[in-house]
VMD Tcl script that draws the C-alpha trace (Angstrom):
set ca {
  {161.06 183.25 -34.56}
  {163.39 186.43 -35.83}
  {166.65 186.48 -34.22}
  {169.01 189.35 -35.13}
  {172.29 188.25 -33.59}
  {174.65 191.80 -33.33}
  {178.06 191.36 -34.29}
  {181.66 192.78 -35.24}
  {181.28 190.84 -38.18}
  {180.14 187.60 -39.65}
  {182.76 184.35 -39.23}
  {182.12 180.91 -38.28}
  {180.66 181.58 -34.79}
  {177.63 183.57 -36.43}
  {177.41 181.29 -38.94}
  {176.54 178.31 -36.70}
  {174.48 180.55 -34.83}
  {172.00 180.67 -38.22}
  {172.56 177.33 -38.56}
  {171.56 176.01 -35.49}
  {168.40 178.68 -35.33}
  {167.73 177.29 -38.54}
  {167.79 173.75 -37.61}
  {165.05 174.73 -35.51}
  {162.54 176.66 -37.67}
  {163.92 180.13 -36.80}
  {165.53 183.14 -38.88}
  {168.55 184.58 -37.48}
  {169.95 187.58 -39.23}
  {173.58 188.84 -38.75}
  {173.37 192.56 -38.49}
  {176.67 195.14 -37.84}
  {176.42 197.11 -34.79}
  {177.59 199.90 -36.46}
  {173.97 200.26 -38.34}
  {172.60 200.33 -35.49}
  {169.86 203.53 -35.75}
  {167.67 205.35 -32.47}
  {164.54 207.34 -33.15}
  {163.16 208.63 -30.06}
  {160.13 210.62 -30.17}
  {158.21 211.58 -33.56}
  {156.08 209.31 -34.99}
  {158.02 205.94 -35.55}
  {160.21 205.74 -32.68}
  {162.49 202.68 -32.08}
  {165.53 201.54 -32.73}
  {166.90 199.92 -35.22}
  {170.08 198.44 -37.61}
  {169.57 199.43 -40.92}
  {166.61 198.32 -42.63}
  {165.70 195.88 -39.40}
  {163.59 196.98 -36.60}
  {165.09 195.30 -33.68}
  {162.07 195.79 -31.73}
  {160.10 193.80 -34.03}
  {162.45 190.97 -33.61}
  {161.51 187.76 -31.31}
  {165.68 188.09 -29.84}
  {168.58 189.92 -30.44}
  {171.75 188.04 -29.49}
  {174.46 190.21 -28.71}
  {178.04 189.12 -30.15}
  {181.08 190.99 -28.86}
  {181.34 194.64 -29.32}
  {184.00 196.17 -31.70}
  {186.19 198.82 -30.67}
  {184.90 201.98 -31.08}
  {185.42 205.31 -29.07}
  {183.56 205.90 -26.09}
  {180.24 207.54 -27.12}
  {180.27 204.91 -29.60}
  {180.20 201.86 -27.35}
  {177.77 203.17 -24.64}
  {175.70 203.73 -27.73}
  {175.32 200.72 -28.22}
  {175.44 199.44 -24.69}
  {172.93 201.92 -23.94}
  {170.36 200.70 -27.26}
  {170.77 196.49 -25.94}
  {169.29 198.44 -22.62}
  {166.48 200.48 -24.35}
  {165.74 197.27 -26.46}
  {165.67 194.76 -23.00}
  {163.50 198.05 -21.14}
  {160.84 197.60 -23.93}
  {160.87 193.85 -23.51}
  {163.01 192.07 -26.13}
  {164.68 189.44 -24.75}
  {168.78 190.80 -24.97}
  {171.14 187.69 -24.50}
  {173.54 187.70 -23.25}
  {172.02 190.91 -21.01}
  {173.60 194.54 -21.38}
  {174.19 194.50 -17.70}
  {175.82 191.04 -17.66}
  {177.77 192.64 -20.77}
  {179.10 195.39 -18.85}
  {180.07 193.20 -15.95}
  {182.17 191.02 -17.89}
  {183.92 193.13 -20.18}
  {185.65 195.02 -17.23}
  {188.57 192.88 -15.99}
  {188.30 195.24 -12.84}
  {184.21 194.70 -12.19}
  {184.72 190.93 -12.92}
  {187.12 190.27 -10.51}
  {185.41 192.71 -7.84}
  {182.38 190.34 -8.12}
  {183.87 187.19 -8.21}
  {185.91 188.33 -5.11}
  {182.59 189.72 -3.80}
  {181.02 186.36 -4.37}
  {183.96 184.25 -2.09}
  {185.77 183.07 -5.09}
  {189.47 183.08 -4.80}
  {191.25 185.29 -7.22}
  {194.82 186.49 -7.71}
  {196.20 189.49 -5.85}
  {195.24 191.91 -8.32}
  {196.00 196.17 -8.35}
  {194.33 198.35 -10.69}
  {195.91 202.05 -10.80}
  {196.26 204.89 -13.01}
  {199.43 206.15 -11.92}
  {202.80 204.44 -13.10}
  {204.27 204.33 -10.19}
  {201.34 202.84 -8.18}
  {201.59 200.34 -11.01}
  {205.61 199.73 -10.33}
  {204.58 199.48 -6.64}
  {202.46 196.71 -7.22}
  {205.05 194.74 -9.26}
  {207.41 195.32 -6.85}
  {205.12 193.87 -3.86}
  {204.01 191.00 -6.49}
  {207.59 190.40 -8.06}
  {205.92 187.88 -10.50}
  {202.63 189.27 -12.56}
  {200.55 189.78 -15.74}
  {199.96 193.26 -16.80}
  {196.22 193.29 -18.57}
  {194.82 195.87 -20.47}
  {191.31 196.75 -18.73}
  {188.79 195.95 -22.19}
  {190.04 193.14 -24.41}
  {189.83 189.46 -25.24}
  {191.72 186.42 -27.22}
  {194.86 187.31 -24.92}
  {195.41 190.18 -26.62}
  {197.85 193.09 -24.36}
  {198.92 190.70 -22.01}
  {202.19 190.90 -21.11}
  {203.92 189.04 -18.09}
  {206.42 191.13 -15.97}
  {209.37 189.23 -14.43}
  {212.09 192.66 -14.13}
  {212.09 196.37 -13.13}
  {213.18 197.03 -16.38}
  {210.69 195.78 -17.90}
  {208.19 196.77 -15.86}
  {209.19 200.64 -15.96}
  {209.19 200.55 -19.76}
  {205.91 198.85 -19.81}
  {204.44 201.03 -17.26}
  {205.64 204.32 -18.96}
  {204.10 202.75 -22.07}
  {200.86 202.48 -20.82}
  {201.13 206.37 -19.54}
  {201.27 207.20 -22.51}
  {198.36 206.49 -24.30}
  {196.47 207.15 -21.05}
  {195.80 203.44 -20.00}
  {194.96 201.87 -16.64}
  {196.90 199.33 -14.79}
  {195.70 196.23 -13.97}
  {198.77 194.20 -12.66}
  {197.67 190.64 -11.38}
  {200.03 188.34 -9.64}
  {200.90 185.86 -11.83}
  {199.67 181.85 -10.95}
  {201.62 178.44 -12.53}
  {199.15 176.92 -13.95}
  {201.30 174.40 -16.36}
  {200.12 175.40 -19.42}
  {196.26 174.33 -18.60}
  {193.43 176.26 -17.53}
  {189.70 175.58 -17.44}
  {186.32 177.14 -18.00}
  {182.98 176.65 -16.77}
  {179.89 177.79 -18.95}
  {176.86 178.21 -16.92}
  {173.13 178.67 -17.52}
  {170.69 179.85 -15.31}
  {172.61 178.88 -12.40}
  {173.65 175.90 -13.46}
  {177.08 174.13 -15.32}
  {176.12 172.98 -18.41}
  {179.48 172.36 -19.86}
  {183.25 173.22 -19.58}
  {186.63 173.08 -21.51}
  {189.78 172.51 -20.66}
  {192.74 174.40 -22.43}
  {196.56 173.97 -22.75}
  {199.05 175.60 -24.31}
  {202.89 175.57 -24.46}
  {203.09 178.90 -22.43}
  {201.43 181.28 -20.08}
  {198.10 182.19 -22.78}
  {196.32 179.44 -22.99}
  {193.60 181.34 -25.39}
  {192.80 179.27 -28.38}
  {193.19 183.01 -30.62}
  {197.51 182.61 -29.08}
  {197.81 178.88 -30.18}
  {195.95 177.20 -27.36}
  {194.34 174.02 -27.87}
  {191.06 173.24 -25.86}
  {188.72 169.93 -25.37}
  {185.75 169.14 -23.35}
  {185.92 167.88 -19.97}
  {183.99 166.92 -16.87}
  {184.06 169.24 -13.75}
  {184.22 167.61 -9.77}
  {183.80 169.64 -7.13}
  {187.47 169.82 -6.65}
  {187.86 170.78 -9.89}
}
mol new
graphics top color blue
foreach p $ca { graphics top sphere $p radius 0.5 }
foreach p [lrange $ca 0 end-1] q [lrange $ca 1 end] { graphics top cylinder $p $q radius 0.2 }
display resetview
């Protein structure tokens, strides 16, 4: 099989993807999303990222998207949906994509779905945004897209919170202010497949972030149904 696996940019975490493809008697080629190419219409349509037609592939794996501006990321949204329409198997899925990269969809669902979550506000107006720390005293302010822990800040002060808040008005951001939940330094997550847990990792950390990209440390453990 020909895998292309989409990507910000090679590292380890593409390279063990080829490895492990390879291990099993497949090809898996690392291509940038930014040479990513539609022709619709004519007499070659398709789409592809530079000299690889991604229809012709048996896969494409889709690794996080890079920043971009907005046409440029529903783009490419919008070409792992043309490419799943026409049949090529798209993992993880554009719609699951779009789903999780929205801290506001995610926890929607998952509150949707019965699972507790934090007391969580998500405004566009500052002062709906000092509002909610002053009903929640205690929270995490989140920037709506990102990963690795990256724009997190926790709020403890007024102060603080006005000067973040005005912050964010600036460059026209939203507010997502979640109460904020001890958790001692130790978190855990749960990586399912098809309905099913098929592993999970705990991580701990000195502070609050407990991402392994802000100095957290992580292992594998064994989930109970308490846990």
């Amino acid at each position: 099989m020909r895998i292309a696996i989409l990507a910000a940019r090679q590292g380890w975490h593409t390279a063990e993807l080829c490895r492990a493809l390879a291990a099993r008697g497949h090809e898996g080629r690392v291509l940038p999303y930014e040479a990513l190419v539609a022709r619709l219409g004519g007499a070659a349509p398709g789409f592809a990222a530079g000299e690889t037609d991604l229809g012709a592939c048996d896969a494409v794996l889709a690794r996080i998207i890079p920043a971009g501006s907005l046409e440029q990321i529903i783009f490419r949204v919008d070409t792992l949906h043309a490419l799943e329409e026409q049949g090529v198997p798209v993992v993880n899925s554009p719609r699951a994509i779009e789903r999780t990269v929205d801290k506001l969809w995610t926890t929607a669902l998952l509150a949707q779905a019965g699972l507790a979550v934090p007391e969580t506000v998500v405004c566009e107006s500052p002062d709906a945004g000092l509002a909610a720390f002053r009903q929640l005293q205690d929270v995490i302010v989140k920037p709506l897209f990102g990963s690795m822990g990256l724009g997190m800040v926790r709020v403890t002060s007024e102060e603080m919170a006005f000067r973040v808040f005005r912050t964010l008005e600036t460059i026209r951001g939203v507010y997502y202010v979640q109460r904020a939940v001890d958790h001692d330094g130790c978190d855990l997550r749960a990586f399912v497949v098809g309905g099913r847990v098929v592993g999970a990792m705990e991580r701990r950390a000195a502070g609050w972030k407990t991402n392994l990209a802000r100095g957290g440390r992580a292992r594998a453990t064994a989930l109970s149904r308490e846990r």
